[in-house]
Structure formats: C-alpha cells, structure tokens
MMTF fields as JSON, N, C-alpha, C and O atoms, coordinates in Angstrom:
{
  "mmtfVersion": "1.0.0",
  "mmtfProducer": "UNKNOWN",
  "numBonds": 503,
  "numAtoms": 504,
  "numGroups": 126,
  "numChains": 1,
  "numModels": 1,
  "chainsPerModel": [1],
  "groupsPerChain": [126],
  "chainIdList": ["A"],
  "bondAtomList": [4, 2, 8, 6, 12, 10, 16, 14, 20, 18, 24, 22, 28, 26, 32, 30, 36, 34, 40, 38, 44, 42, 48, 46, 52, 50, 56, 54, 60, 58, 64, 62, 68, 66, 72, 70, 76, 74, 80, 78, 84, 82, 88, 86, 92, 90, 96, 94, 100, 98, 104, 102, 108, 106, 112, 110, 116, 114, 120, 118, 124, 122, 128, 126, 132, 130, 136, 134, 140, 138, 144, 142, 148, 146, 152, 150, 156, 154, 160, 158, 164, 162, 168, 166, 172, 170, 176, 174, 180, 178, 184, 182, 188, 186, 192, 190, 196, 194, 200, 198, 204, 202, 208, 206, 212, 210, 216, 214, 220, 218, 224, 222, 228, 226, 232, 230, 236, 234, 240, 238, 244, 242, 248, 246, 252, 250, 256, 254, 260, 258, 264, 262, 268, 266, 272, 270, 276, 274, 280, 278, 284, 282, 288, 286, 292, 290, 296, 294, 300, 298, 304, 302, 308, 306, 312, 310, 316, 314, 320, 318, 324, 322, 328, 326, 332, 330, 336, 334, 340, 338, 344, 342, 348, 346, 352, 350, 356, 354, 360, 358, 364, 362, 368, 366, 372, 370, 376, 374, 380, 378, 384, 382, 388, 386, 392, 390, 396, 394, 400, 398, 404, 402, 408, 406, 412, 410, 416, 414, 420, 418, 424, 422, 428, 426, 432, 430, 436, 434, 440, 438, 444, 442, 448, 446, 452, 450, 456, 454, 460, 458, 464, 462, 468, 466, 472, 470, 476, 474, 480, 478, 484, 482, 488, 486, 492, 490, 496, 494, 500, 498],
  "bondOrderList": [1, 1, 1, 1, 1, 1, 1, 1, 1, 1, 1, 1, 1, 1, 1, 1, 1, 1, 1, 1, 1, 1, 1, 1, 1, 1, 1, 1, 1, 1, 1, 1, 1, 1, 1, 1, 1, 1, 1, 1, 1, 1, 1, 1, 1, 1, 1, 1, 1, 1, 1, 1, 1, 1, 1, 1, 1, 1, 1, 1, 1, 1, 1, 1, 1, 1, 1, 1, 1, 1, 1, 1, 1, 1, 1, 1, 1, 1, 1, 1, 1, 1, 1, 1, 1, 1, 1, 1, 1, 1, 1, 1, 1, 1, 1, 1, 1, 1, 1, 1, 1, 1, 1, 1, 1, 1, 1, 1, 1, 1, 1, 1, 1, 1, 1, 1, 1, 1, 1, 1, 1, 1, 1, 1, 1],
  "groupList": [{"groupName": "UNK", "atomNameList": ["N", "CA", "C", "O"], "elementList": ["N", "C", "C", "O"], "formalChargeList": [0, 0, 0, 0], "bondAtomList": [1, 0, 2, 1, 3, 2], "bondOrderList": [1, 1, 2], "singleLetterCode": "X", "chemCompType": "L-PEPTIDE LINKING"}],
  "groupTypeList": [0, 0, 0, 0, 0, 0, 0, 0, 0, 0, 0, 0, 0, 0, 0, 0, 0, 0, 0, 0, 0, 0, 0, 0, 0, 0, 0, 0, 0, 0, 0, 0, 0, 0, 0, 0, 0, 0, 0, 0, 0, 0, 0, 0, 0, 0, 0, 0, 0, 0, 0, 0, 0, 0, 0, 0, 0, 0, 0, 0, 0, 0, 0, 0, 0, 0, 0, 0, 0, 0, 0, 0, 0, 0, 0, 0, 0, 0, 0, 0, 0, 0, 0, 0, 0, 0, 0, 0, 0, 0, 0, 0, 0, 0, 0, 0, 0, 0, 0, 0, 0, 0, 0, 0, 0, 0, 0, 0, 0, 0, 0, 0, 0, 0, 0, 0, 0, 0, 0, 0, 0, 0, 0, 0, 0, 0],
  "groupIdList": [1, 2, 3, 4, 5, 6, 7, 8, 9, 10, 11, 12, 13, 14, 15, 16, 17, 18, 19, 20, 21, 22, 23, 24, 25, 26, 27, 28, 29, 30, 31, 32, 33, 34, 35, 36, 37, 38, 39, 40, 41, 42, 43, 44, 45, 46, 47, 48, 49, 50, 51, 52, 53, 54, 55, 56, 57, 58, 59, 60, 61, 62, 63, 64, 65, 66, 67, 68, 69, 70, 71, 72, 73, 74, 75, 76, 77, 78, 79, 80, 81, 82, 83, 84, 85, 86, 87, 88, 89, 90, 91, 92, 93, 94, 95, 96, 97, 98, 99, 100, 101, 102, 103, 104, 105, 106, 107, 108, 109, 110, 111, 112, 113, 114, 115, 116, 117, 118, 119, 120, 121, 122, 123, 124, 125, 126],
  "secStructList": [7, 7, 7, 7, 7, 7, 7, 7, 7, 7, 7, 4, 4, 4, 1, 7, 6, 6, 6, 6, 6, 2, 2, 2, 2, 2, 2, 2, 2, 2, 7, 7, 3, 3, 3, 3, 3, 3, 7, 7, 1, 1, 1, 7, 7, 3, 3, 3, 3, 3, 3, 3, 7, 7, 7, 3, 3, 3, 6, 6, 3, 3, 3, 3, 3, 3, 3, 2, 2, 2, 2, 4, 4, 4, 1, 1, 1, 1, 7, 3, 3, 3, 7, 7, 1, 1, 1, 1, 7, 7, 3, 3, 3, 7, 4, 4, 4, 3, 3, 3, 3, 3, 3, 7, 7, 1, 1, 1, 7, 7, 6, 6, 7, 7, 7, 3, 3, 3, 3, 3, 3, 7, 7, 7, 7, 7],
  "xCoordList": [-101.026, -99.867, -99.154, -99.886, -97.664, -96.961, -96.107, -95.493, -96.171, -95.256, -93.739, -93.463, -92.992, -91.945, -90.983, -91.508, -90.008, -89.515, -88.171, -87.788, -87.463, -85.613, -85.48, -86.258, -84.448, -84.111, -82.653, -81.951, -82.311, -80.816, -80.302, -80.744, -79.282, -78.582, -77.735, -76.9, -77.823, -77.371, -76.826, -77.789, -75.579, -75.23, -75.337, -74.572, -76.414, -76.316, -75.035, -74.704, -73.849, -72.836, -72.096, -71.028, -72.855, -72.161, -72.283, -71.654, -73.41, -74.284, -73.257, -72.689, -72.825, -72.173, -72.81, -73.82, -72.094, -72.589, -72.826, -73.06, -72.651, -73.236, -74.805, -75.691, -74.893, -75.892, -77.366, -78.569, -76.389, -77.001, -77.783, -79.007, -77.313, -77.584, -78.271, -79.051, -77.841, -78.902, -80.532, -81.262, -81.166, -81.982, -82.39, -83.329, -81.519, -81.747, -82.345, -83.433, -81.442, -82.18, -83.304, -84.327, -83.539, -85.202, -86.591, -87.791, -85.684, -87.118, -87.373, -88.125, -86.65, -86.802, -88.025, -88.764, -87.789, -89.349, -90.767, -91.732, -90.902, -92.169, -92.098, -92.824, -91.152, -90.9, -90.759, -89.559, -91.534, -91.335, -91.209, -92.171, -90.466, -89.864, -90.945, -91.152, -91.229, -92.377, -91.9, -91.683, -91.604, -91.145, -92.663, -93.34, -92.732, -93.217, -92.576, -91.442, -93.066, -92.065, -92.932, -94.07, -91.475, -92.265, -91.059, -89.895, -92.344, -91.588, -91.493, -92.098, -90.346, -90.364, -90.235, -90.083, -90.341, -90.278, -88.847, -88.174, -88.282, -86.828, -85.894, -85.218, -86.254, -85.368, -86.144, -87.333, -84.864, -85.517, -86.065, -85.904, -86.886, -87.759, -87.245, -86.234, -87.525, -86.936, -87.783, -88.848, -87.265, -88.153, -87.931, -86.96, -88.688, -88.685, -89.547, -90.711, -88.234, -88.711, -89.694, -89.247, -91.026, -92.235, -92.454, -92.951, -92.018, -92.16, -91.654, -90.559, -92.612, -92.68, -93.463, -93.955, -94.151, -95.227, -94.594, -93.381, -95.614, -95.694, -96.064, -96.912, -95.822, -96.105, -96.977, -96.578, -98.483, -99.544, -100.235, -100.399, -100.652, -101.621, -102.422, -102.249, -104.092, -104.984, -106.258, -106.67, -106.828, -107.899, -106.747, -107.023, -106.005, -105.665, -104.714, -103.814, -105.329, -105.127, -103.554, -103.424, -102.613, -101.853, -101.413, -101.25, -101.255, -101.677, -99.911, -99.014, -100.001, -99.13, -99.75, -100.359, -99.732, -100.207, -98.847, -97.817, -99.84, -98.539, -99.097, -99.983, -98.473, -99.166, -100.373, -100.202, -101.334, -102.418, -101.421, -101.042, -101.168, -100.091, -99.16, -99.555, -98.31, -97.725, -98.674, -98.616, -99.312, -100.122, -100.306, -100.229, -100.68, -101.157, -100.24, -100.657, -98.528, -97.77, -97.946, -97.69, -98.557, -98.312, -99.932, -100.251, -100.597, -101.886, -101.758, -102.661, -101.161, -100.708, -100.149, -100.346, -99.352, -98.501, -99.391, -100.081, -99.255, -98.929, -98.433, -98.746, -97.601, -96.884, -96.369, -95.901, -96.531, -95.759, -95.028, -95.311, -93.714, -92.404, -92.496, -92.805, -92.152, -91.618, -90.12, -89.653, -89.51, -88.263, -88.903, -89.637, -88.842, -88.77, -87.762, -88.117, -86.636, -85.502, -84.192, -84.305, -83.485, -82.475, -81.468, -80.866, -81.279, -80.14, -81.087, -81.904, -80.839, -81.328, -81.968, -81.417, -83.531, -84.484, -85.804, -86.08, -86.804, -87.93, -89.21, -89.128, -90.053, -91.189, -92.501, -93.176, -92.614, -93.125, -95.199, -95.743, -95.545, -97.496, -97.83, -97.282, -99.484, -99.781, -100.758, -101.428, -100.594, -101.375, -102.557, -103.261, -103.013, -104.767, -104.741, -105.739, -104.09, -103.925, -104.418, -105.058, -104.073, -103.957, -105.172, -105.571, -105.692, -107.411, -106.577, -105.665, -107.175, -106.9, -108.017, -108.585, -108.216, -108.862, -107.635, -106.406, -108.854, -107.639, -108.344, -109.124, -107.83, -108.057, -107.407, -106.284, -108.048, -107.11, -108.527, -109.556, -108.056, -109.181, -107.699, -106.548, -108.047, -107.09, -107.767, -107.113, -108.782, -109.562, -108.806, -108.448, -108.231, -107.658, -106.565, -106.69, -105.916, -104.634, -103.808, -102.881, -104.518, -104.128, -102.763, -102.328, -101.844, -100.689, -100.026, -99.094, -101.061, -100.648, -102.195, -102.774, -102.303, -103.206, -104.585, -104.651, -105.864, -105.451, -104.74, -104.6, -104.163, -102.998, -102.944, -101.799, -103.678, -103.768, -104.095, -105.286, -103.284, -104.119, -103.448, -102.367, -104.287, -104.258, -104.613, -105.781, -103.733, -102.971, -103.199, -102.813, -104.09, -104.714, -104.163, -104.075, -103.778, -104.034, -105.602, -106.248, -105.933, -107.015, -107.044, -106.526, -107.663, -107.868, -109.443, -110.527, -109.206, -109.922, -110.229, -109.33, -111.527, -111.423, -111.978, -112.602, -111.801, -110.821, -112.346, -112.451],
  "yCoordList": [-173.054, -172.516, -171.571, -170.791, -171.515, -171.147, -169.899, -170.122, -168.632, -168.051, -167.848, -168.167, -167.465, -167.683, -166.422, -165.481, -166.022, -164.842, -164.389, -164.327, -164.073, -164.238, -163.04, -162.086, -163.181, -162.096, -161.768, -162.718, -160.981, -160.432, -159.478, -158.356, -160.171, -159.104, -158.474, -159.084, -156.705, -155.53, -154.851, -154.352, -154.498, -153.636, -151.998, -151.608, -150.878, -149.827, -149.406, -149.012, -149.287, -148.563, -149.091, -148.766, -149.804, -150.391, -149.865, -150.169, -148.666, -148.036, -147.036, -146.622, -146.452, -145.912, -144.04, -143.68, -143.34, -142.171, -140.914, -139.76, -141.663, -140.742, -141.676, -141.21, -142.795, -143.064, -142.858, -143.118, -142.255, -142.149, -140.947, -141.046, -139.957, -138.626, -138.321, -137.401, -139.332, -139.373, -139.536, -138.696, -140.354, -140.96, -140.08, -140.108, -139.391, -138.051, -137.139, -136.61, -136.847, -135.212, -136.086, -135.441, -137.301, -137.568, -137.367, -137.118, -137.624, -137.518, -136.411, -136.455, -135.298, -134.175, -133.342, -132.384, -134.238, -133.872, -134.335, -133.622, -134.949, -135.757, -134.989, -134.045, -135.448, -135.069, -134.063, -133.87, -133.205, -132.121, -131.733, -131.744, -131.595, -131.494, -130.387, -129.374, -130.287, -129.558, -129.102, -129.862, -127.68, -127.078, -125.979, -125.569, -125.768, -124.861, -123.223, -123.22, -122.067, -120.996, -119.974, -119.504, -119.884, -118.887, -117.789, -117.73, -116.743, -115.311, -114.322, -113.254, -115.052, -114.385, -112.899, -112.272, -112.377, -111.321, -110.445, -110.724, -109.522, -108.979, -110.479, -111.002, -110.852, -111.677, -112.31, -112.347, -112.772, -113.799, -114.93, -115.558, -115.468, -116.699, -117.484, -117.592, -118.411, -120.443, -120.735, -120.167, -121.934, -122.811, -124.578, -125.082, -125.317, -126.662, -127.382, -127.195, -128.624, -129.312, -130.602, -131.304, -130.685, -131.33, -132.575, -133.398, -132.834, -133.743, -134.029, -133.744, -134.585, -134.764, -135.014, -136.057, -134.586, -134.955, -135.428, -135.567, -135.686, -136.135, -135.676, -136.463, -134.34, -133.591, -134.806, -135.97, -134.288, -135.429, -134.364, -133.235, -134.802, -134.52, -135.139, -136.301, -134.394, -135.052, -134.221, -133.148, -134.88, -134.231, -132.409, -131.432, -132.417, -131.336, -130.541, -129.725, -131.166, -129.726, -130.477, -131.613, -129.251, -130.153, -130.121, -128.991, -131.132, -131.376, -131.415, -131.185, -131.913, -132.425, -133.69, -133.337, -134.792, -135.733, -136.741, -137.376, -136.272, -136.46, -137.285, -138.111, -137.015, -137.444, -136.836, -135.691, -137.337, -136.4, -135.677, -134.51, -136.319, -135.747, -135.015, -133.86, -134.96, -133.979, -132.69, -131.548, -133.067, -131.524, -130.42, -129.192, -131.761, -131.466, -130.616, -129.946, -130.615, -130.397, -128.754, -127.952, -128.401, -126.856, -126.281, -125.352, -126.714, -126.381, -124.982, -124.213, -124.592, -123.352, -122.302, -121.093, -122.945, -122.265, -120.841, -121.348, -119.644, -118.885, -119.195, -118.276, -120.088, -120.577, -121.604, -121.983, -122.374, -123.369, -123.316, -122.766, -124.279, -123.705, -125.077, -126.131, -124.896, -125.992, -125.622, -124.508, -126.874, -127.051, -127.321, -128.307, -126.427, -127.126, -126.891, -126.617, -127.026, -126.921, -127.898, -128.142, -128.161, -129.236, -127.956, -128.537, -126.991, -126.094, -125.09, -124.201, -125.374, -124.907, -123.283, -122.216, -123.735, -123.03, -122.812, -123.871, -122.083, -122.52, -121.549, -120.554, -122.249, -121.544, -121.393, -122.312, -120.175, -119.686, -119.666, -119.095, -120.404, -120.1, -120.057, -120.62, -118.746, -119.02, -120.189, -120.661, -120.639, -121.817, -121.595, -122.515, -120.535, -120.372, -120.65, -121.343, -120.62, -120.493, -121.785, -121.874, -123.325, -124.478, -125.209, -124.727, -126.088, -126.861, -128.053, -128.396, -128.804, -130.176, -131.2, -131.079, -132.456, -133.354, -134.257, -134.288, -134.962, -136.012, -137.559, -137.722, -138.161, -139.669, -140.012, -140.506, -139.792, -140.363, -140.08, -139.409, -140.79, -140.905, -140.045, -140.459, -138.896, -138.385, -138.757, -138.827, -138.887, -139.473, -140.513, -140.636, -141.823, -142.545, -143.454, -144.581, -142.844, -143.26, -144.459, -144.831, -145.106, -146.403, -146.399, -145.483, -147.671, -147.53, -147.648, -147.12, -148.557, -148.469, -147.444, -147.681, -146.405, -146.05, -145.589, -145.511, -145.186, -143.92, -143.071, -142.892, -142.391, -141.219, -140.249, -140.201, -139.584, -139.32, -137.733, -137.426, -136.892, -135.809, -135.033, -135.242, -134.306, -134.32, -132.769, -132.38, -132.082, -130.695, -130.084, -130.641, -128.437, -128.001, -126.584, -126.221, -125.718, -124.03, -123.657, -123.837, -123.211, -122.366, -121.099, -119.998, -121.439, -120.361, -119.415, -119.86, -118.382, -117.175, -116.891, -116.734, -116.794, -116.164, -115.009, -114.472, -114.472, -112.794, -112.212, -111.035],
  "zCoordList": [223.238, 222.579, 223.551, 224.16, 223.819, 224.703, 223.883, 222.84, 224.497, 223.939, 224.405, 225.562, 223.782, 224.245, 224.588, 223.992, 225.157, 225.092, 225.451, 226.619, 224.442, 224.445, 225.427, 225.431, 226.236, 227.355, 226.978, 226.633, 226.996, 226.552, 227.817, 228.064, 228.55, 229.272, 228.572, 227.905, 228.614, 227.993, 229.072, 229.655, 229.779, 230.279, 229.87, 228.988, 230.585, 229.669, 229.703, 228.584, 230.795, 230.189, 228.821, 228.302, 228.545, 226.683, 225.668, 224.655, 225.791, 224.887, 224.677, 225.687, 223.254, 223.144, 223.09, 222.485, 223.708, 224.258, 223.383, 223.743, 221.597, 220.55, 220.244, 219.527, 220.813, 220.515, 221.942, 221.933, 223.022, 224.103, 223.903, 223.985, 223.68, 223.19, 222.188, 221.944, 221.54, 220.134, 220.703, 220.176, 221.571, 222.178, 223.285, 224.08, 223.115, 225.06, 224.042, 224.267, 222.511, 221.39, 221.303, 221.53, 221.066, 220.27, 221.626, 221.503, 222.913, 223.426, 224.285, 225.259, 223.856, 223.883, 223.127, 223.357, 222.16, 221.247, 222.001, 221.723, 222.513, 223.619, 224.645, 224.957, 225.19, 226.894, 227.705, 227.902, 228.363, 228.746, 230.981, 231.75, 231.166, 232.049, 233.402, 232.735, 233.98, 234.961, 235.998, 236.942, 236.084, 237.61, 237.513, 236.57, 239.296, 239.976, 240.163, 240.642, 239.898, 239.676, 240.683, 240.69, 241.716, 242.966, 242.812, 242.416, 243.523, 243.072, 244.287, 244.39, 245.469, 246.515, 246.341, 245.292, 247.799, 248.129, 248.147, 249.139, 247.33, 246.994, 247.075, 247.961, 245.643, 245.619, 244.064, 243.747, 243.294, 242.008, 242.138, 243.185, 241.027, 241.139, 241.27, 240.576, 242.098, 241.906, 241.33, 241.087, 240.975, 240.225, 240.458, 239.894, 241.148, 241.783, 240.747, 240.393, 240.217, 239.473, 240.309, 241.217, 239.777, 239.963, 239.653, 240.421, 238.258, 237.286, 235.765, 235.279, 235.237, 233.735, 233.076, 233.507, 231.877, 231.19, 229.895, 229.738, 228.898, 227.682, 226.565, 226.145, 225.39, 224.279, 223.866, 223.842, 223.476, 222.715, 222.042, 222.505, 220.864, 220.02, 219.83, 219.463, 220.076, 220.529, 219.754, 220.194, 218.519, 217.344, 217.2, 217.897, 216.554, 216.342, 217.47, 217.267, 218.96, 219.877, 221.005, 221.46, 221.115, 221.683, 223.456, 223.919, 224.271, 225.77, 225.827, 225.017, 227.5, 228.064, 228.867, 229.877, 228.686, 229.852, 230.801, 230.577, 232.063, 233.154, 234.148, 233.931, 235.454, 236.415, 237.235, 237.653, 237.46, 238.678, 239.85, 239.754, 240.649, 241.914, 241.005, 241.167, 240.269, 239.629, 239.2, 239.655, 238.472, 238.796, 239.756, 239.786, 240.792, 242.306, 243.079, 244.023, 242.573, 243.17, 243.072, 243.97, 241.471, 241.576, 241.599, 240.857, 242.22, 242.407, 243.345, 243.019, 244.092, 245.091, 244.169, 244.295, 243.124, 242.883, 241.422, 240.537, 241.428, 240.115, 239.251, 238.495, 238.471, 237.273, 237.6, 238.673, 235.975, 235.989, 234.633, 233.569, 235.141, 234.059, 233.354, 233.911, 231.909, 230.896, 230.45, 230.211, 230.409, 229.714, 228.739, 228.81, 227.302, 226.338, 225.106, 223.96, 225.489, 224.453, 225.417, 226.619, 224.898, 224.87, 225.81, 226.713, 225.802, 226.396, 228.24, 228.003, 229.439, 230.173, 229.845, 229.576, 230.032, 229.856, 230.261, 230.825, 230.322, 230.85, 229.8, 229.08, 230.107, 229.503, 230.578, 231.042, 230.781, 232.322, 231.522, 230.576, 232.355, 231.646, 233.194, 234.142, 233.093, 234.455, 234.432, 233.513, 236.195, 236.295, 236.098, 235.679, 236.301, 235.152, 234.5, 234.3, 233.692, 232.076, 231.673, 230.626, 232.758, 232.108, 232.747, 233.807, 232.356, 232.031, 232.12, 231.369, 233.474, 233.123, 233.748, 234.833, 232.576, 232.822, 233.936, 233.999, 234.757, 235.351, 236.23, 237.168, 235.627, 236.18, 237.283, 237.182, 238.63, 239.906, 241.161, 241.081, 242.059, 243.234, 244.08, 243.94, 244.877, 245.413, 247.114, 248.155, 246.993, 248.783, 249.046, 250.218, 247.761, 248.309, 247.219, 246.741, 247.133, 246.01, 245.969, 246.69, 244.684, 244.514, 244.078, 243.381, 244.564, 244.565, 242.558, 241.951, 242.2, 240.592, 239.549, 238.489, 240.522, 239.49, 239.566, 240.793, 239.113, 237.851, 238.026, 239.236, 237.426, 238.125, 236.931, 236.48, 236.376, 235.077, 234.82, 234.771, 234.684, 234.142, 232.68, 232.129, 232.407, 230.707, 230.656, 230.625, 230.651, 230.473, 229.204, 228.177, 229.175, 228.094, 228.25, 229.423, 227.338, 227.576, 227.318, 226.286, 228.279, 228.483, 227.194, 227.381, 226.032, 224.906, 224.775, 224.398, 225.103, 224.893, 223.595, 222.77, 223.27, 221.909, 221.778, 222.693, 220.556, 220.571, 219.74, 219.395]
}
C-alpha cells in the first residue's frame, strides 16, 4: 500500500499580515528567545543573542529546551537573558541559577544530532 501526498505551492508573501502576526502573538507563548548578558567595565550591559528555546512543561515543572551548543554559547558567561514578552525586553537569571540536562557528544558533533539540552531553575528550599 502506497501512500500518497498532495504538495501545494504557497507563496508566503500571500499570507495576509493580520494573520502573520496572529501566528508571531501565538508562538510567543512557546518560544523564548536566548541572549548572553555581559557587564563591562564603566559602561552598560550588552546582551548577544545566542539562540532559542522552547517553554515545556514537564510533570508539573517548567524548562526551556533548546540546543546543546546554544547553551554552550553562555557557559562563560554570568547571566543569561530571556525575551519573554512580545514588546523588547529581557529577563536577566544568573547562569548558576540554571541546571541543565543535555543530549549531545561535544568530543565530536554530529551534524544532525543529539543536540539537546533541557533547561531548569536551580530551586533552593527555604
């Protein structure tokens, strides 16, 4: 038995740009945006965007899962920043702060994969 599978060419500029936006607010709710935040010497912080992860809920507790090498990127760094609102913003946590599991061979990095790490706040109890 053969399956079969209809292909539709869609130009995206066809998409109409209340429905583009519509689709940019929804995955705003998931999607969270990853900069590195350095705090030179007499002078304000930059902040170099890294990546992107993924808002997951996982038995109750909630992650970010992204890339391994994205992680990797702010491993040096004191903080790492989240966009998480739709209007330029950041949400500054220190990189202590965050626990991550991660699926990847970094001795020798396969071109499709594992690449996986899975982003926790580090909770203290009181």
């Amino acid at each position: 038995m053969s399956e079969e599978h209809m292909s539709i060419d869609f130009p995206l500029e066809s998409i109409p740009k209340t429905v583009d936006d519509q689709i940019a607010a929804n995955l705003m709710n998931y999607l969270v945006p990853l900069s590195t935040v350095r705090q030179p010497r007499n002078s304000g912080s930059s902040m170099t965007f890294i990546g992107s992860g993924t808002l997951v809920e996982i038995h109750g507790g909630f992650h970010i899962l992204t890339a391994a090498h994205v992680w990797h990127e702010a491993k040096d760094e004191d903080e790492l920043g989240l966009a998480l609102t739709t209007y330029p913003s950041a949400f500054v946590v220190p990189r202590k702060a965050i626990g991550a599991k991660e699926m990847w061979n970094r001795d020798s990095p396969a071109e499709w994969g594992p690449d996986l790490a899975l982003l926790a706040w580090k909770i203290r109890e009181r």
